[in-house]
C-alpha positions in Angstrom: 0.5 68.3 -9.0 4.2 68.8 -8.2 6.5 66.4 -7.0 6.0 67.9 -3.1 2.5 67.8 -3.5 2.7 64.2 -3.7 5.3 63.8 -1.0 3.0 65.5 1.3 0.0 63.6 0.2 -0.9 60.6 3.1 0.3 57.2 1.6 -3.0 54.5 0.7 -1.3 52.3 3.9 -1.7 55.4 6.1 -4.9 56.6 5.0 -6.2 52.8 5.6 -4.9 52.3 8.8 -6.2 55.3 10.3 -9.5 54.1 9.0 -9.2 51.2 10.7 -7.6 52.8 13.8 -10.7 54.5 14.1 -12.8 51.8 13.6 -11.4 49.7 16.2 -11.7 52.7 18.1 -15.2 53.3 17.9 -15.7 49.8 18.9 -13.9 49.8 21.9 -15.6 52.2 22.9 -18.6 50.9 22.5 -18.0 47.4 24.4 -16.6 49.5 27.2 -19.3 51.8 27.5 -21.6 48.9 27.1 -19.5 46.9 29.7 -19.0 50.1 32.0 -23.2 50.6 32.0 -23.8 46.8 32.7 -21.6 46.9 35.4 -23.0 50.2 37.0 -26.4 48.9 36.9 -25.2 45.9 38.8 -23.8 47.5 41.5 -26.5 49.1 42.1 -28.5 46.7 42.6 -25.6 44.7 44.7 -25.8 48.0 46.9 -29.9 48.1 47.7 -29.7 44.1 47.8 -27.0 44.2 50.5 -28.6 46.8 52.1 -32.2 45.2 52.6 -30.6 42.2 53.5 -28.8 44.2 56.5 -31.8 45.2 57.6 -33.9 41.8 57.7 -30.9 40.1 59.4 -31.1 43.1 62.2 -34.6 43.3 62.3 -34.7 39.3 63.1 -31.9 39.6 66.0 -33.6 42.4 67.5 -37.1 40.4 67.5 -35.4 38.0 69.5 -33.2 39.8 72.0 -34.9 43.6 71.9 -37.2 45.1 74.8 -39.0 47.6 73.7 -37.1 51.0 75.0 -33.5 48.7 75.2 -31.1 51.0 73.5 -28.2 49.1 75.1 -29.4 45.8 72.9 -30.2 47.8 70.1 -26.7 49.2 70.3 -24.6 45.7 70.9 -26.8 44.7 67.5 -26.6 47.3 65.3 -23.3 48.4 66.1 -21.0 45.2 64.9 -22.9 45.6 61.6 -22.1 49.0 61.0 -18.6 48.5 62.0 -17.4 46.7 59.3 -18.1 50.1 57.2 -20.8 49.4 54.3 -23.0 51.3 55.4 -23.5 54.9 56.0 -26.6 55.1 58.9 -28.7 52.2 60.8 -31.7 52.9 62.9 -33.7 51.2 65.2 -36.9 53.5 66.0 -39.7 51.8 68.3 -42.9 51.1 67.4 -43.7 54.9 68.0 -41.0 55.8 65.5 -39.2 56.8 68.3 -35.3 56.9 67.3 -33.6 54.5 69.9 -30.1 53.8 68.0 -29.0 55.9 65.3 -25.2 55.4 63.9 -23.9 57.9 61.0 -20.9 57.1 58.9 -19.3 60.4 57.3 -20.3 61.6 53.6 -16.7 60.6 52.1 -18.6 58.6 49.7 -15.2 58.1 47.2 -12.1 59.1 48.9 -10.4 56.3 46.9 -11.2 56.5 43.5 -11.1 60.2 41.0 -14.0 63.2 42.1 -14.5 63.0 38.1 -15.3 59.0 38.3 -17.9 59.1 41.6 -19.4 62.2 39.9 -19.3 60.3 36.2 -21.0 57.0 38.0 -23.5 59.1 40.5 -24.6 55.5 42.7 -27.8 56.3 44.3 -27.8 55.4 47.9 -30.5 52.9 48.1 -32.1 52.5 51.8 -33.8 49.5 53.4 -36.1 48.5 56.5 -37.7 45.6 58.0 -40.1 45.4 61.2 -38.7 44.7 64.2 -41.6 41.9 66.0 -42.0 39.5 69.1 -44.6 37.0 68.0 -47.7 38.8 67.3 -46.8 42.6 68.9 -44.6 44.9 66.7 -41.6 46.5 68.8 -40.3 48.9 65.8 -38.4 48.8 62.5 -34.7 49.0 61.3 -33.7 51.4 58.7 -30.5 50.4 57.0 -28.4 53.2 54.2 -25.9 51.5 52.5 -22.5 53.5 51.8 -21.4 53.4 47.8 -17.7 54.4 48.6 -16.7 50.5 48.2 -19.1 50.3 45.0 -17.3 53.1 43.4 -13.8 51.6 44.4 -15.0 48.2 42.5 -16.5 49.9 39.9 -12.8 52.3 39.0 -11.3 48.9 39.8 -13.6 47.4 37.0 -13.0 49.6 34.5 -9.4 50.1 34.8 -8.9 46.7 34.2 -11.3 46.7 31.2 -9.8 49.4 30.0 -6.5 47.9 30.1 -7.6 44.9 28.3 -9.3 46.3 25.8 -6.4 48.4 24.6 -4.1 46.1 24.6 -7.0 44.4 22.0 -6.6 47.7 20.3 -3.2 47.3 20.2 -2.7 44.1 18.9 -5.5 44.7 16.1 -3.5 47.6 15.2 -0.6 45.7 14.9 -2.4 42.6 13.2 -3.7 45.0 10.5 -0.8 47.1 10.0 0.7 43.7 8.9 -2.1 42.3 6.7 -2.3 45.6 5.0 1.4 45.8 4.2 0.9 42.4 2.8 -2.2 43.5 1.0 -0.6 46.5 -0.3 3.1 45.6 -1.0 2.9 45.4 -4.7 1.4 48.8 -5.1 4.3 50.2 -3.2 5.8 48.6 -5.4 3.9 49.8 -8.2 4.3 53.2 -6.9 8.1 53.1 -7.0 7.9 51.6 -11.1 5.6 54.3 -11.5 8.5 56.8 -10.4 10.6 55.2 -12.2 8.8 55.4 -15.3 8.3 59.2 -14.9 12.1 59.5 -14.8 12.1 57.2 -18.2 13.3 54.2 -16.3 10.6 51.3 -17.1 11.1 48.2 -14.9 8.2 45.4 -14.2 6.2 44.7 -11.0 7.7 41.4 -9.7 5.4 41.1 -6.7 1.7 39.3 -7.0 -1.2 41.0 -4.4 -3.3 38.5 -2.9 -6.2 40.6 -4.2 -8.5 40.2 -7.5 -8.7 44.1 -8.4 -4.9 44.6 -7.2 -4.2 41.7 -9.3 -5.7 43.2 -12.7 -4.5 46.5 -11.6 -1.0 45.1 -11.6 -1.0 42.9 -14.9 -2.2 46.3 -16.8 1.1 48.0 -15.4 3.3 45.6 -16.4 1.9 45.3 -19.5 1.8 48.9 -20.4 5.7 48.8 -19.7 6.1 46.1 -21.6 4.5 47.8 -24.5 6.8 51.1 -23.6 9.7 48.2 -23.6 8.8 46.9 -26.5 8.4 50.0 -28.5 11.7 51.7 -27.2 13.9 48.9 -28.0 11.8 48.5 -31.3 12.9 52.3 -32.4 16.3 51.9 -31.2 17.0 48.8 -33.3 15.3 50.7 -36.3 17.9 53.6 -35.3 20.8 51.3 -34.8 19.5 49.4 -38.5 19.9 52.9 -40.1 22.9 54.2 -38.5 24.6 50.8 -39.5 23.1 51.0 -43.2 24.3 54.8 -43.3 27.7 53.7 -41.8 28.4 50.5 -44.2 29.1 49.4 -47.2 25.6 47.3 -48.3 27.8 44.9 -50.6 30.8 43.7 -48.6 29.8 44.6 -45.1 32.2 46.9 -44.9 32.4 50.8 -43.4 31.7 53.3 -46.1 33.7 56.4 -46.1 31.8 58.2 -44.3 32.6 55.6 -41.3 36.2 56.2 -42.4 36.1 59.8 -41.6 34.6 59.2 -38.3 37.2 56.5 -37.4 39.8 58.8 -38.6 38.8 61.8 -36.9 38.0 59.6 -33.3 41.6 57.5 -33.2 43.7 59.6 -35.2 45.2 61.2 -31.4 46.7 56.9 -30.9 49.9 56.1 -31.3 51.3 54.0 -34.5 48.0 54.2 -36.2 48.5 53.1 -40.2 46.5 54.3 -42.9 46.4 52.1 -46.5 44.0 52.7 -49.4 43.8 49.6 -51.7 42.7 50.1 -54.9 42.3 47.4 -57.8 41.9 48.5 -61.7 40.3 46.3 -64.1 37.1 45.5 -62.2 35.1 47.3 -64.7 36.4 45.0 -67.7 34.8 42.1 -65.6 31.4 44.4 -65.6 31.8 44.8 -69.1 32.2 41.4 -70.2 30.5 38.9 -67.8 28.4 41.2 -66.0 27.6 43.7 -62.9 26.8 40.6 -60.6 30.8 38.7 -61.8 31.9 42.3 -61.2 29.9 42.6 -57.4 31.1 38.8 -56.6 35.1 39.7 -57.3 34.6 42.7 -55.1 33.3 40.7 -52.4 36.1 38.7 -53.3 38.6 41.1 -53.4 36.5 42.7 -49.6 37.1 39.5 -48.2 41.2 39.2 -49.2 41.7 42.4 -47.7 39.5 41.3 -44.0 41.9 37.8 -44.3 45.1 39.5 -44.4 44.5 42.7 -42.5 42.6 40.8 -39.7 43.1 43.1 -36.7 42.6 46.2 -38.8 39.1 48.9 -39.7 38.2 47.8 -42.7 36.2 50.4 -44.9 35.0 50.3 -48.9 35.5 54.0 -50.1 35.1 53.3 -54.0 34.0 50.8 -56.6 36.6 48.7 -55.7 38.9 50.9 -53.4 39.8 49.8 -50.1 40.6 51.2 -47.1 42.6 49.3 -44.0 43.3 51.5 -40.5 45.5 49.0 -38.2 48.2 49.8 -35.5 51.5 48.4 -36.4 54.5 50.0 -34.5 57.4 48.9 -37.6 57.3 50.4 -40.4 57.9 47.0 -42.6 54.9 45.3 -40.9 52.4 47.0 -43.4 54.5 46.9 -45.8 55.0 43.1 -45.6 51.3 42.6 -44.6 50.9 44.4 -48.1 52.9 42.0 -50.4 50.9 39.1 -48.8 47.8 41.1 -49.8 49.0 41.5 -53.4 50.5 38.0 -53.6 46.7 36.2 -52.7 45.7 38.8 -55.5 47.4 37.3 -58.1 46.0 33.9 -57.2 42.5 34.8 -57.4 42.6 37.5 -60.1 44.6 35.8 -63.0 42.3 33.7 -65.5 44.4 31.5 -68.4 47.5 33.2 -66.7 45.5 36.9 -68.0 45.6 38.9 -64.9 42.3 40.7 -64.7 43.2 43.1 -61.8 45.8 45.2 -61.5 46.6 46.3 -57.9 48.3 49.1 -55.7 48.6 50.0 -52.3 49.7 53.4 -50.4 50.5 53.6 -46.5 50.7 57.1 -44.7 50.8 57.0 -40.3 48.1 59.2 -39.2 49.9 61.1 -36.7 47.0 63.2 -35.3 46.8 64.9 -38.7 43.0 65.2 -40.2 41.2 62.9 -42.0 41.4 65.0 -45.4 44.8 65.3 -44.6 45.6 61.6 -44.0 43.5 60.4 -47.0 45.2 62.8 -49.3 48.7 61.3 -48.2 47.5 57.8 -48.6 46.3 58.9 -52.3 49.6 60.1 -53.0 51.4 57.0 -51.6 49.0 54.8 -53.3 50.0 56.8 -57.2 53.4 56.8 -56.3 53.4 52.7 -55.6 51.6 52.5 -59.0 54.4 54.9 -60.7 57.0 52.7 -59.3 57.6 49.0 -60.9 57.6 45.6 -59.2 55.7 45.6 -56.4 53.1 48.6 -56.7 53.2 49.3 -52.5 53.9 52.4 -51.1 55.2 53.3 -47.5 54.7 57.1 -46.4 57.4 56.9 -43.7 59.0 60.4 -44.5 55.6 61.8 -42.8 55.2 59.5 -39.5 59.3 60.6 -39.0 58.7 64.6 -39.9 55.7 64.0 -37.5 57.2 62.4 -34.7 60.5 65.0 -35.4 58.7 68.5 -35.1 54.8 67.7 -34.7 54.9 65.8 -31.4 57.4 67.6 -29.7 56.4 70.9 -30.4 52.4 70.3 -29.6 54.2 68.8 -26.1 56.0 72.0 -25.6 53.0 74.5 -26.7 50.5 72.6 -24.3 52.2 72.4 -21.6 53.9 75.9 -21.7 50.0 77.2 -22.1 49.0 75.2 -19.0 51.8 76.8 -16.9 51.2 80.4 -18.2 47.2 80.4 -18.1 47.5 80.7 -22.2 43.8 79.3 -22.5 41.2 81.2 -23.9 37.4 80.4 -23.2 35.1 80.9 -25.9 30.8 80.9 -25.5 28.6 79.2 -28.7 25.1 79.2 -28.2 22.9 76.5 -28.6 19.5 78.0 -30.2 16.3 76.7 -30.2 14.8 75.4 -33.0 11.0 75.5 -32.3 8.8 77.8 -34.2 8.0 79.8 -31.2 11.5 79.8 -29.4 13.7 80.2 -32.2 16.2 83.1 -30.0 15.7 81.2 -26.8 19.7 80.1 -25.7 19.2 77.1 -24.6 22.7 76.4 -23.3 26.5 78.1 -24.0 29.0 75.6 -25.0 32.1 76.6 -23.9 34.6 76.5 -26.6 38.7 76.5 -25.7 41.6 77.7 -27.4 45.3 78.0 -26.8 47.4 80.5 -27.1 50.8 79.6 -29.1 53.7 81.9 -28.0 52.9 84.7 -31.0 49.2 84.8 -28.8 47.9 83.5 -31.4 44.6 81.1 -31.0 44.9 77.7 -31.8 41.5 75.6 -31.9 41.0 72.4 -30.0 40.4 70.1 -33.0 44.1 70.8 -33.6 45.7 70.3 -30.4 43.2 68.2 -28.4 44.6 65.0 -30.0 48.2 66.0 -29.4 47.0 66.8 -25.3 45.4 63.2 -25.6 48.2 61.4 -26.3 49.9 63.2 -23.7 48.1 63.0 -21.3 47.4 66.5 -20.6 43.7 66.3 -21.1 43.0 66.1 -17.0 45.1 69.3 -16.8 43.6 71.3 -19.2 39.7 70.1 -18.2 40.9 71.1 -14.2 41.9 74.6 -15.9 38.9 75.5 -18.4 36.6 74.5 -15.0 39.3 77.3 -13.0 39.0 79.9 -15.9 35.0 79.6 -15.7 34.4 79.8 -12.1 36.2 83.4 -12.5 32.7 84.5 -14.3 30.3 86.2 -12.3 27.1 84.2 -11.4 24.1 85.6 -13.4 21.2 82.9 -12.3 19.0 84.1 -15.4 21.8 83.0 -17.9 21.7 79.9 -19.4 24.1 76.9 -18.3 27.1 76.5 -19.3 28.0 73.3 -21.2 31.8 72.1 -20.9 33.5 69.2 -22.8 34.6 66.4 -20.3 37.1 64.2 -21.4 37.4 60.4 -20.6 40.7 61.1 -18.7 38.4 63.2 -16.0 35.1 61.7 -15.6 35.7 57.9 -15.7 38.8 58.4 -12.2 38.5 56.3 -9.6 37.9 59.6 -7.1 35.5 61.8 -9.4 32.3 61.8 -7.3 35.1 63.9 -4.9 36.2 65.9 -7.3 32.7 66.6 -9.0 32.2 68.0 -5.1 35.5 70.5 -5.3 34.0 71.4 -8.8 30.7 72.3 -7.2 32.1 74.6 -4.7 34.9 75.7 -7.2 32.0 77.1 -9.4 29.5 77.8 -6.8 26.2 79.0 -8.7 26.8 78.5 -11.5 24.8 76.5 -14.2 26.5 73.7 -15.7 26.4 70.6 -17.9 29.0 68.5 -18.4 29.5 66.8 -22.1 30.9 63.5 -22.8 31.6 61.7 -26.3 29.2 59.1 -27.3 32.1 56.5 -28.6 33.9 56.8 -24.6 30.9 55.6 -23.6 30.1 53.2 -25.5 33.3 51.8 -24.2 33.1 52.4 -21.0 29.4 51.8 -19.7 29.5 51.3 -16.0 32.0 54.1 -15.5 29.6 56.4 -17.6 26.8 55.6 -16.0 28.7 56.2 -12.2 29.8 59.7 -13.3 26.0 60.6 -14.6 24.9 59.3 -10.7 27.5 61.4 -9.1 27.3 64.3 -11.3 23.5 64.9 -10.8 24.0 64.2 -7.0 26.7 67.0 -7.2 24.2 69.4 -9.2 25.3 68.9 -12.6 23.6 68.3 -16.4 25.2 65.6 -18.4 24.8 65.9 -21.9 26.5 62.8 -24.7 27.8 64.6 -27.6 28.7 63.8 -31.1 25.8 61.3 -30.6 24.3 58.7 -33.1 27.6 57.2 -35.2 29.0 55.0 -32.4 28.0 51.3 -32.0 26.3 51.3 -28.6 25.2 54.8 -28.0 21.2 54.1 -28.1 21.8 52.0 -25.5 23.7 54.2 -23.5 20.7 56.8 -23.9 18.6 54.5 -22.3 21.0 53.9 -19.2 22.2 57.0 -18.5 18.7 59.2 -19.6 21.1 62.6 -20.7 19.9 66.1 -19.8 19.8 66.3 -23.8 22.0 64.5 -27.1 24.3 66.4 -29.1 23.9 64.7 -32.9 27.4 64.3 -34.4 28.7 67.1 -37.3 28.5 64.4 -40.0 24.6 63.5 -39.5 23.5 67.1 -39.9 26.0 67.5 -43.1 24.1 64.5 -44.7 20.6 65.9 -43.5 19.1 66.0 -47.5 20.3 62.4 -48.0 18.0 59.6 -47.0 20.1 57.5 -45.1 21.1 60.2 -42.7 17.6 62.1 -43.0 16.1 58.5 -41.9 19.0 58.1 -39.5 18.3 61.4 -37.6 14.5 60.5 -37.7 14.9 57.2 -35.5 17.4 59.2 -33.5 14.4 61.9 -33.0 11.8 58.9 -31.9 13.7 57.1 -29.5 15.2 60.1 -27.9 11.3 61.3 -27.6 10.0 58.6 -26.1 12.7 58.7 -23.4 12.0 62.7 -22.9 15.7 63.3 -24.2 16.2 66.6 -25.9 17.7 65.9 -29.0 20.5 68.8 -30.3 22.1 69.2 -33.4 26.1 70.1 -33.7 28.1 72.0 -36.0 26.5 72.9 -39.3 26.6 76.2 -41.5 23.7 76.8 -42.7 20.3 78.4 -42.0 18.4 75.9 -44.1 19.8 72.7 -42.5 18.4 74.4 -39.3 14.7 74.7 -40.6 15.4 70.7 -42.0 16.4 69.6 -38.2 13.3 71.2 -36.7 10.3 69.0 -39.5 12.7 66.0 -38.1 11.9 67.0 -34.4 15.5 68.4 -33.7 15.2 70.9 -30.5 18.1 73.1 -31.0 21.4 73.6 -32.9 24.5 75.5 -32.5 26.4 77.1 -35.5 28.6 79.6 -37.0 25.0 80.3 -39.0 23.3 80.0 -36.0 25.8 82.0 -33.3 29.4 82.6 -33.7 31.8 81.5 -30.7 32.5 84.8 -28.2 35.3 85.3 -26.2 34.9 85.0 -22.6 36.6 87.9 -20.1 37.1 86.0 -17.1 36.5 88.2 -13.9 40.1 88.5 -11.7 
């Protein structure tokens, strides 16, 4: 049954208080009926008893005052009685049946009450008569007709005022069991609303307690199927969250592995005055040798916990046996290098036995200066050989790159940017995202949309150059108000798929984006669209996330989290914001044939299932990590291997 079949389906309240309605219709009219009848049938009889007694009362006059013949006596007798107007026709006859007085009254029997009601009640006219006598001789008789038009005007009196009172009965019944049922059945509205809730993958308890035994049971067994639902969600997220952490860290100092460092890298290397040192310490594999691989694990934990003292308010990672890496901000170029002598100087303390240093240590610093991770950890590398080439104090300080960086990198990614953004030099590319099930596997599930800008040759320059550079200048709100202008140039086709567009944290989380998520809508008109945010902004930033998900759906958008499952916090964010579908980052489909990614993607997979999220895969090159992704329960994928990116021809 569809959502408006159940909207047009008559609630349990209703349905129960029409029964009852009718029930306390039915037995109103019943008592009134019943009280109507009774007081018919005494009328009636009021009427013939009144009557008869007319006529005894005349009969007894007449027997006193009455000659025989004396229609003048008659007359002054009969005539006060039949004045007063209850009856319709007297008589006196003699004792030959001779008429003497006869008065008529007209046959208006009702003129005060409806034609439907005198015809509905139909009185009989009941007539009476008594002998008129002197003593012993018999002078006539006195035939008295009663006239029913003040019966009928008590009886439509009657009932009107019955009828009054017992709907106001009706009334307040009604009202006393509208009440009593909303009491009754308050917690299985509020049952009803969970249950919505639950079907939009939102579980919530039943607070309320019905007053009723069944109601009772049937609400316990709710809450404690949610509770089980609870239970097993937050179970498989903090089996996903165990395996992203054991995939992400280092198991013997608590550290990030280097596959954390790449992600770090590649998510802050856009910020200002970020610092990049690799620490490396030979010898530890003489302490293996001679006293063992558990003295060797202790003085790397030692050696772990020397570099987390010094370089407190720094990302810490373990990339080798006992290599070290340390990301920190630091805006003067001395501070790491002075942070660095204190590092070495706590070295020689605790790796010198009998005055024998055992360890012999070096340390290379290169500024990250948007450049990419394999290019940042290849310039640390080479300041770390060149502070071992050099004698004394074995640290190195790459600050020839962070000034040729600043000098022609910055400046000139300003300048490209912002000349592109005031000559429309942006380029819109389409990737599909395929599906991955057996039975779907050219089904397009979605088209990201890709952008590229052109430098002033026309060449294309991707995004994962200049998207950090934009960042740090601000210029991200710019260029997302332009991709969103260059797209709503496409013609509508309502039998394409959506479009998917990369939102960055500059747009969605503004103070006035429910309003401009409503200039977009009417910007792009029909068109199909989903709106992608990165996993590690919202982490970050919860309550703004989950604001722009409320307003973008209200607007008629999707909202997708991409680069999903290596950022602390995302599982829950899946939870809160329920996405239209999760977009796995690069690095877990790379690692798909390793365990710790493999089980990684698989807890991914179970949570997102259980929520009804559509988990995707992003960015991988070949065929056979696709068929891998779909035994884990991956949906789709987009690719080079899958579908290269297409240039988009915007309509003028």
């Amino acid at each position: 049954m569809s959502a408006r079949d159940h909207s047009a389906s008559p609630t349990l309240h209703g349905q129960l208080l029409r029964a009852l309605a009718a029930i306390f219709t039915l037995a109103i009219i019943g008592v009134f009926v019943g009280q109507w009848l009774s007081t018919r049938a005494f009328v009636q009889a009021q009427l013939a008893s009144h009557a008869q007694d007319a006529a005894t009362s005349l009969a007894l006059v007449l027997g006193q005052t009455w000659k025989d013949g004396d229609v003048v006596t008659a007359r002054g007798v009969a005539l006060p009685v039949f004045d007063r107007g209850y009856y319709r026709r007297i008589a006196v006859r003699d004792a030959r049946g001779t008429p003497v007085v006869e008065l008529h009254l007209a046959e208006d029997e009702a003129v005060d009450v409806p034609h439907w009601f005198a015809k509905l009640a139909a009185l009989r006219t009941p007539r009476a008569q008594a002998k008129v006598s002197s003593g012993w001789r018999m002078l006539g008789h006195v035939e008295v007709e009663s006239h029913p038009r003040f019966a009928y005007v008590q009886l439509w009196r009657g009932s009107l005022q019955t009828a009054g009172w017992l709907i106001a009965l009706w009334g307040l019944a009604w009202w006393g069991a509208n009440r009593w049922l909303r009491g009754l059945l308050a917690p299985l509205a509020e049952v009803a609303a969970a249950s919505v809730d639950a079907s939009q993958r939102r579980f919530r308890l039943v607070e309320a307690q019905p007053r009723a035994q069944e109601l009772q049971r049937f609400v316990a067994g709710f809450n404690q199927l949610v509770m089980a639902t609870q239970r097993n969600v937050a179970e498989e997220e903090a089996r996903a969250e165990q395996f992203r952490r054991e995939a992400l860290s280092d198991a013997l100092t608590g550290m990030g592995n280097r596959r954390a460092l790449h992600l770090v890298l590649a998510e802050r290397r856009h910020e200002a005055d970020l610092w990049l040192a690799l620490i490396e310490c030979r010898g530890v594999e003489v302490v293996n040798r001679n006293a063992g691989f558990a003295a060797g694990d202790a003085l790397i934990r030692e050696l772990a916990a020397d570099v987390q003292g010094v370089f407190m308010d720094g990302y810490h990672a373990r990339i080798g046996a006992a290599t070290f890496a340390v990301l920190m901000s630091a805006g003067d170029a001395v501070v790491p290098e002075g942070l660095s002598l204190g590092l070495l100087t706590r070295f020689d303390t605790r790796l010198t036995v009998d005055g024998t240093r055992l360890v012999d240590a070096a340390i290379g610093w290169t500024p990250l200066n948007a450049r990419e991770p394999s290019t940042v950890l290849a310039a640390a590398d080479l300041a770390l050989q060149q502070a071992r080439s050099q004698p004394g104090r074995h640290c190195r300080v790459d600050a020839l790159a962070n000034e040729t960086a600043e000098a022609s990198g910055g400046g000139r990614w300003a300048i490209l940017l912002r000349e592109a953004l005031a000559k429309d030099r942006l380029v819109l590319m389409l990737q599909p995202v395929m599906a991955l099930d057996a039975g779907r596997m050219d089904q397009v599930l979605h088209r990201e949309v890709l952008t590229r800008v052109l430098d002033a040759q026309g060449h294309e320059v991707e995004a994962a150059r200049w998207w950090p550079m934009a960042s740090r200048f601000g210029l991200l709100r710019e260029l997302d108000e332009q991709v969103i202008s260059l797209l709503a140039r496409e013609p509508v086709d309502l039998d394409a798929p959506p479009y998917a567009v990369n939102l960055s944290f500059a747009s969605w989380s503004r103070d006035d984006i429910g309003e401009r998520l409503e200039v977009w809508r009417l910007r792009l008109g029909d068109h199909a669209v989903l709106f992608e945010l990165r996993e590690d902004d919202l982490a970050h930033h919860r309550d703004a996330a989950r604001n722009f998900a409320r307003a973008a759906r209200l607007a008629g958008f999707g909202v997708g989290i991409d680069r999903f499952g290596v950022s602390d916090g995302g599982l829950a964010m899946l939870r809160d914001m329920l996405p239209d579908y999760v977009k796995l980052d690069a690095s877990l489909a790379e690692d798909i044939e390793q365990d710790a990614g493999r089980f990684l993607v698989e807890a991914i997979v179970r949570v997102a299932r259980m929520l009804e999220v559509p988990v995707l895969a992003h960015s991988f090159g070949q065929r056979d990590a696709a068929a891998a992704l779909a035994r884990l329960g991956v949906q789709g994928a987009q690719g080079y291997a899958l579908g290269p990116p297409q240039p988009v021809q915007p309509a003028s």
